[in-house]
Structure formats: C-alpha cells, structure tokens
N, C-alpha and C positions, 0 to 999 in steps of 0.2 A: 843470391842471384845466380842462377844458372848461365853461363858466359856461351853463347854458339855462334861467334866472330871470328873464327878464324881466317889470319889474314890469308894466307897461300889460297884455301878453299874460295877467299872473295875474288881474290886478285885473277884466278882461275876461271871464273867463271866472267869477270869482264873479259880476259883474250878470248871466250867461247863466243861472246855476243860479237865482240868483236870482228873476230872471222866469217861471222855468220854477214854480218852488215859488208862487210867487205863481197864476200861472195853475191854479196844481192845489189850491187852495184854503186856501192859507196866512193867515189872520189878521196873522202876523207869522214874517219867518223874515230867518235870518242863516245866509253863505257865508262861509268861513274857507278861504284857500287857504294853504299853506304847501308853498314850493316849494325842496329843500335841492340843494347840489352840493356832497359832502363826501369828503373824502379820509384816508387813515391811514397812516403808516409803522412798523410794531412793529417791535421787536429785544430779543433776546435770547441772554443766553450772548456777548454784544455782535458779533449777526449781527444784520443785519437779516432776520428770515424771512418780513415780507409785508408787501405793498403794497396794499392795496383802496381802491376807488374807486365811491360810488354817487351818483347822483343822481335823485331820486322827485319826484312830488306828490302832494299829499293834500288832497282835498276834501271840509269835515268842512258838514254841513246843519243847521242846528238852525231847525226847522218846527213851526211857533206853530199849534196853534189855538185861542181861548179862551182858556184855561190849561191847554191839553193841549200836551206839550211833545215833541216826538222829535229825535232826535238820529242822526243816520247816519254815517258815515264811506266813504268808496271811495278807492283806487286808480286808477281808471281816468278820462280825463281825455276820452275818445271820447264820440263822442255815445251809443251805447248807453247807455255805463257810467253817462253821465251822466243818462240818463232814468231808469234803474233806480234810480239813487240817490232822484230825486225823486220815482219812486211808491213806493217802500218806508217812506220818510221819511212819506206824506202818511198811508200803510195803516196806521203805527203811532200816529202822533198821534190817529186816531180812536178806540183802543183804547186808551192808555196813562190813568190816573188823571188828574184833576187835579192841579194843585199849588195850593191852597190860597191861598196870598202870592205867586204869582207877580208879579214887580212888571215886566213887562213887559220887551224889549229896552232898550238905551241911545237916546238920542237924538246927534246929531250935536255935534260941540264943535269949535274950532279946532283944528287940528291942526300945533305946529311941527316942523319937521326934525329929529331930535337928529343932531346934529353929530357929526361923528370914530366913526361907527358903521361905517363901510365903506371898506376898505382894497385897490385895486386889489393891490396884491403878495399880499395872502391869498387873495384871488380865484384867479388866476390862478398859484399857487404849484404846481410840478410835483413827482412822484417825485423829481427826481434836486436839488430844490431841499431837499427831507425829508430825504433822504438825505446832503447834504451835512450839514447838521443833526445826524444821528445818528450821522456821523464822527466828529463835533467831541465830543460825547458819549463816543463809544466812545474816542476818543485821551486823552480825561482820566482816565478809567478806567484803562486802559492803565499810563498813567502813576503810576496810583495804586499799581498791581497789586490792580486789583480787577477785578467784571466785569459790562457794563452791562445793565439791562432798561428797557424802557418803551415808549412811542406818541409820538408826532408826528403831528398830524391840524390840518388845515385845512379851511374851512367856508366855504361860503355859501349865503345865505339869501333867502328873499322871504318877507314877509307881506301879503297882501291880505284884505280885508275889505268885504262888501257887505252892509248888514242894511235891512231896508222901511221902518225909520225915517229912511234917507236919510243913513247913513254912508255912507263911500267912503276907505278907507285902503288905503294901499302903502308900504311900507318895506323896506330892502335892510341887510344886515348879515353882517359876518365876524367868526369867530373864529378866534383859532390856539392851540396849547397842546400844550409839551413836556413832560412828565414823564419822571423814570426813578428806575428804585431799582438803586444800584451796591451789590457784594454783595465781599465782603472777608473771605480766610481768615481761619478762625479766629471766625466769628459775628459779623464786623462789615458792618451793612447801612448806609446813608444815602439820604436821598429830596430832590428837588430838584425844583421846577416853576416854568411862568411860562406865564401867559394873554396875550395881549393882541387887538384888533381888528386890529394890523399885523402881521405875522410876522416884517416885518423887523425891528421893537421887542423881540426876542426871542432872546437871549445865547445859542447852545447850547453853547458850551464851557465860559463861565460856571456854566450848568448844571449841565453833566457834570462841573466841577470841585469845584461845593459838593456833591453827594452822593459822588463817591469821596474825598475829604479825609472826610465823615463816616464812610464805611463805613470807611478806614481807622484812624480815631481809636475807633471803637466796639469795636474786636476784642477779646478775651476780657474781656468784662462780668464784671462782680463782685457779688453780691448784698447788695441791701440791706434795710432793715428795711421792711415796709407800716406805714402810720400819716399824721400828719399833717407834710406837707411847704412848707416854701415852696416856689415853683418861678418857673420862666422858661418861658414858651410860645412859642415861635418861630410866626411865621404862620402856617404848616402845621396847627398845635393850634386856634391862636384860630379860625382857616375855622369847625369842628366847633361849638364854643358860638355863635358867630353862628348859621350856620344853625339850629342847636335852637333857639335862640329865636324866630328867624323861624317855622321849622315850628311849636312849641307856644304862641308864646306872639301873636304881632302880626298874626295874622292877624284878621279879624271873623267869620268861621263861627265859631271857636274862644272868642271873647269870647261870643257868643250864644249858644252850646253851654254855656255856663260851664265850659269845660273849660282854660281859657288862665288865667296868670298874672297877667295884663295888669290893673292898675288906673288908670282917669288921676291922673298926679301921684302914684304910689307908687312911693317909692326902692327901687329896684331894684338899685342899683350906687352905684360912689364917683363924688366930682365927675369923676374922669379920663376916664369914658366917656360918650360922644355918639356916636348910634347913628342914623344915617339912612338910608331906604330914597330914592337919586340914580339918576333914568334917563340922567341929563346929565352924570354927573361924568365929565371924560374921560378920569380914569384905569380907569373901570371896562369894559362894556359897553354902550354906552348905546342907548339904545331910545327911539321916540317916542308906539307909545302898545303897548294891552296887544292879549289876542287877541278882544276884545271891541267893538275901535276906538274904544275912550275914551284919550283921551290920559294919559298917564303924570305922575300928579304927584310930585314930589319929598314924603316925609313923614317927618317928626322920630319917630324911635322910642324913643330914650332923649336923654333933654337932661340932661348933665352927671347922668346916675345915675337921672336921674325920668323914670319912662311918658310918654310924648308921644302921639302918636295910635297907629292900627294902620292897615292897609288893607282897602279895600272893593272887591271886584268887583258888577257893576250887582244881582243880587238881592240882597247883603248890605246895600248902601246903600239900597236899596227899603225892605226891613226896618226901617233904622234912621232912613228918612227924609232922607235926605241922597245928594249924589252920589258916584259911585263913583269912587276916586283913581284907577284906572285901573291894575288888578293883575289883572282878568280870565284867567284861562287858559282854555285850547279847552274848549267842552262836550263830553260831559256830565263836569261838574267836581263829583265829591263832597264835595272836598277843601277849598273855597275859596281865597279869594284869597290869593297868598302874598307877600312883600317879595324881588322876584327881583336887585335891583340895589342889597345894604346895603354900606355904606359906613362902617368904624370913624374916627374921628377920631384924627389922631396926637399923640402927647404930645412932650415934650423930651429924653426918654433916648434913647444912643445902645446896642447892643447890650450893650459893653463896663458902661456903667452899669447895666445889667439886669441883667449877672449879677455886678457887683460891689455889688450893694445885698444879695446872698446870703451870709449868715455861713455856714450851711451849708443846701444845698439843691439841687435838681435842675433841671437843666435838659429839657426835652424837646421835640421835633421834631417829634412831631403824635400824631395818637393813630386806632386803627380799630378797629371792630367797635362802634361807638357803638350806642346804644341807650336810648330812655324808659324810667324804671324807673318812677316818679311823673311824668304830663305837668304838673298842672297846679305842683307846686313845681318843674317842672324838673330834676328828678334823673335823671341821665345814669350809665349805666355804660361801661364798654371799658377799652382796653388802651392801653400807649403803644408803640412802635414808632420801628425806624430812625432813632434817635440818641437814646438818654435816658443823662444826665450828672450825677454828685455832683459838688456845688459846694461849697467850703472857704474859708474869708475869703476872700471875693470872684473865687476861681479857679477854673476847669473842674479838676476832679481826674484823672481818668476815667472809660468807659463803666458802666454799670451794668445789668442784667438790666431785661425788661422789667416793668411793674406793672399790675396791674388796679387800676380805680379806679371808687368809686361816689362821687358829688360833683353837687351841684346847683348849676348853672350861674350859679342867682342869687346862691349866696354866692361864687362864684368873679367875678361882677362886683361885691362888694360889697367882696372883698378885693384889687383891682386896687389897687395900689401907686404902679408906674411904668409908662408907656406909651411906647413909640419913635416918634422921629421919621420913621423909615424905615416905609413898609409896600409890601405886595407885592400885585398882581391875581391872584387864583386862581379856581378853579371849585368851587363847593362844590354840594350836590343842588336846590339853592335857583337857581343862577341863579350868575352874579359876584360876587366881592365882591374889598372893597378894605382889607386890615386890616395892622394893626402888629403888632409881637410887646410884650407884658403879662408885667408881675411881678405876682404874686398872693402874699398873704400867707399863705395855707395852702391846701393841696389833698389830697383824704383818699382815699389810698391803700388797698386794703383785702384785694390779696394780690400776692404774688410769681411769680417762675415760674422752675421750675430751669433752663430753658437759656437 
C-alpha cells in the first residue's frame, strides 16, 4: 500500500479552504479533510478473485452565515475544484433557511494523542501480505473439507480539521479486518472475524479455523420448535444488540426527539452489564477526537444495568446547554451524534461455563437481517445465521435450522445471566466495538425456517 496521507499536507490545505470561505463571506465555516489509502483482498469458492486498491480525498465545507448553514462536499483537491467548492458553498448559504437553535460551531479544547491508533504494518500492508492471510484461511477450510468466502482489507487514514473558531486537528489511524464465512456440504456454514489497528495482531489461520470447524459441526440442521429460548450469544450476536442500542437508544438527537429509550438512572439490564462509549481503550479503535474536532470523551452508557449518560455532538449539546463529548460525525448529519467506540465490560465465565449454565437451550453465532420493529422499546427482529446449536444439560447437541426472532434488546439485557471473560474487536455499523459473548435467560423466537 502506497500511504499519500500526510497529515500537515491535509491539515494545510483545510486552513487554505478555510481562508478561502472566510474571504467570501463566511460568519463561521468549518473544513473537514478525510484523506483514506485503503486496500481489499476478496475470495471465494476459496480463490482469491480480486484485489483493489483506492486511495481519495474529500473535502467536506460547512459555511456559516448567521444561522444560514451550507454544507458542500468535493472531490477535487486542485485549485479550481477548490474554488468552485467555495463559491457554491457561499451561493447556498445565502438561500438556505435558517436554523432556528443553531448553537454555533465548537470552540477549541486540548486536544490528546490517542495512543496505539496507528500501526506502521497496516499502513504499509501489501497484496501478497493479504494474500498470504487468505492462504491460511483457505488451508483450514481445506482441511475442514469445506469452502472459504470473505475480504481482507486494510486502511489508512487522515483526519484534518480547521473551523474559524480556531480549531486545528490532524490524526492518522489504521484498521485491519478478516472475515470469512466457510460453507460445508450438506448446509453447514460458519462465520469468523477479527478487527484490530495492527494487522499483524491478526490470526488468519486461527480464523479460517474457527469458521470451517463451525461450518463442519453445522451440517444437516434439525428443526426446532420457535418460542422462548435460553441461549448463548457468541460475540458475533452480542456486536448486533450493542450497536441498536447505540443507534436507538444513546444518542442525544434521539433523547430530544423523544424517540430513544434512554432514561437517566433507568435499569435497563442486570448488574452484569456496563456499557461504555472508550475512544482510548486499546483494545478497540481508538480515536482522539470526533469530525467536529472536539475531543473525544470517554462516556458511561450503562453502569452495572442503569442509563448513565448519552452522547452530544456540538448542536445537541448547544440544545441542551452543555458541551459536546465529542461524537460529532461530518456534516450535513441528520442522524446525530452516535457512540462509535462502545466497549462491553467482561464478566468471569469462560465459554465452556456459558453453555453449561444451559439445561436446555441454544447456542448462536450471530444473527443478520436486523431490524427496528418498535425504536423506542427497542424491539429488533432477524434471523440467526452460521452456527445456531441445541444445548442438553450443559452440552452442544447439534446444529439446528435457522430462527427468526422478534425480541427487544432491553429485555435481552435485563436477562443477561453470565458474561465471559474473553471478548473479541469487531466492526459493527456504529464504528468498533469491544464485547464478550452473554447468557441470557430467554430469547423469543417467533418462526422457523425449513432449510
């Protein structure tokens, strides 16, 4: 991977736009540069069929005037492109509505390093380094007699920020992230992943081993009855209820909207769970501030089962009077601010206690096609997927067909049992997270599926 992110050269060229927007009659305006060099290795049918490789920048404008607000985005990084960007930006702010609350841009804050954000070997990670990777994948497959799918992609990153209130942020960050779903005559599939900043921190045989051991153990599923189940969520599942909660329920547009579940100090879940939104934690992804250039504060989302705070980007916190913990995403943001970096807190079981705390019950490996049926109770529906398992005094039995399930996420933290000590980095739509796999004491199943 050829790295052309350099931060001073980004951060440069936001004070260029910036000045520019100022001269053409900005009140107040903010430059967001986001500079990527990202790479991908797929495979499938355990070939690898492609290799691609991009790297962009984007220069997003958001031009104040009053409380007229516009919002631009380009491509082009040449001076034209960059002019055009600033007279389009200045033509629409003259016409756009007011906003009413505008509570103004952010002001400047200290700003620390987060640490273990950027990994020279992700950087610098080649095709034929992916591909070794996706060997190792493909030979455990192999060996399973089954047959591999998935991506291998590595990343990096710049973020610059220059706003006329006298910010000035640059930050540099990698990711890396194997997945694959190995596929086993006879209907038996299995899914295996791992995030991390380093890519050398990143097993791919290990990988490739735990999903063909799954697809092979899953082979001719047997049907079972829908209703209420205990179960076993393996991390893959838990990723899915974290992020809905972040999306419906911890955000502050969401609390103001009164569309969010969120009350302070309302139990929400058992003492087992503690729920924080960590830009620092170094197992996750860490980050030092948002795309706002307020610095990232770490915030308590659930403390031992009770509401703790939510997050504010700078007009949420204008709103509510208070400052914004620094969860900003690029404008124009309809969405608000979101918890991109949550963190489950681990318990003291180990796998084997998780699913021997099950007289009879199901194990399962994650679940897709998720979905809000109710936002603000948090009622989620989908399916489970790629290794779902009857359990019998305390033992895996065999595979079992997949189930649909409608179940709201706050009774599925209300009925969290046992927690593991182990937990895994993954990527969920939200950003990083960092979670364990959960026993739950019932989970409401509500149809089957014949094959």
């Amino acid at each position: 991977m050829s790295v052309d992110i350099d931060p001073r050269r980004r951060l440069a060229l936001a004070e260029k736009v910036l000045l520019a927007a100022e001269q053409a009659g900005a009140t107040e305006a903010e430059v967001l540069v986001l500079a990527d060099d990202s790479a991908l290795t797929r495979f499938a049918n355990s070939e690898i069929h492609q290799n691609v490789a991009e790297t962009s920048a984007t220069v997003n404008l958001r031009f104040v005037v009053g409380k007229r607000v516009a919002v631009v985005t380009t491509g082009r990084t040449d001076n034209d492109g960059l002019v055009a960007l600033v007279d389009q930006a200045a033509s629409i702010a003259r016409v756009v509505e007011e906003l009413e609350d505008w509570g103004g841009l952010p002001e400047p804050q200290p700003i620390t390093e987060a640490e273990g954000g950027w990994s020279e070997a992700t950087a610098s990670a080649s095709p034929e380094s992916r591909a070794e990777g996706v060997r190792a994948v493909i030979a455990a497959a192999d060996e399973a007699g089954s047959v591999a799918y998935g991506s291998y992609s590595t990343g990096a990153e710049t973020i610059a920020i220059a706003n006329s209130k006298g910010i000035r942020a640059v930050q540099r960050q990698t990711s890396a992230q194997l997945l694959t779903v190995s596929m086993a005559p006879n209907g038996g599939t299995g899914y295996a992943e791992a995030v991390s900043v380093d890519v050398d921190r990143i097993d791919p045989a290990a990988i490739g081993r735990e999903a063909a051991e799954k697809a092979r153990a899953t082979q001719n599923p047997v049907a079972v009855e829908a209703g209420e189940w205990p179960v076993v969520l393996e991390e893959y599942a838990v990723v899915d209820i974290v992020d809905m909660l972040g999306y419906l329920g911890f955000s502050a547009l969401a609390v103001q909207e009164e569309r969010s579940f969120y009350e302070p100090g309302r139990r929400i879940g058992s003492d087992l769970v503690t729920m924080v939104d960590d830009p620092n934690d170094p197992n996750g992804l860490p980050m030092a501030f948002d795309f706002e250039g307020v610095p990232k504060e770490r915030v308590s989302l659930i403390d031992h089962g009770l509401c703790g705070e939510v997050v504010y980007d700078a007009q949420t916190a204008a709103r509510a009077g208070r400052q914004s913990t620094g969860h900003g995403l690029p404008a124009p943001n309809p969405y608000g601010p979101f918890p991109l970096h949550m963190v489950m807190s681990p318990g003291t079981s180990s796998r084997e206690d998780l699913i021997g705390g099950l007289d009879r019950g199901l194990l399962v490996t994650r679940f897709h096609y998720t979905n809000p049926v109710h936002p603000k109770l948090c009622v989620i529906t989908g399916m489970t997927r790629d290794g779902t398992f009857l359990v019998e005094d305390g033992k895996i039995v065999g595979p079992v067909r997949n189930l649909r399930y409608t179940m709201s996420y706050l009774d599925a933290l209300a009925g969290i049992s046992a927690v593991s000590a182990q937990r895994k980095t993954l990527k969920g739509f939200l950003g990083g997270v960092v979670v364990p796999a959960v026993r739950i004491d019932g989970w409401s199943f509500t149809g089957t599926t014949e094959h």
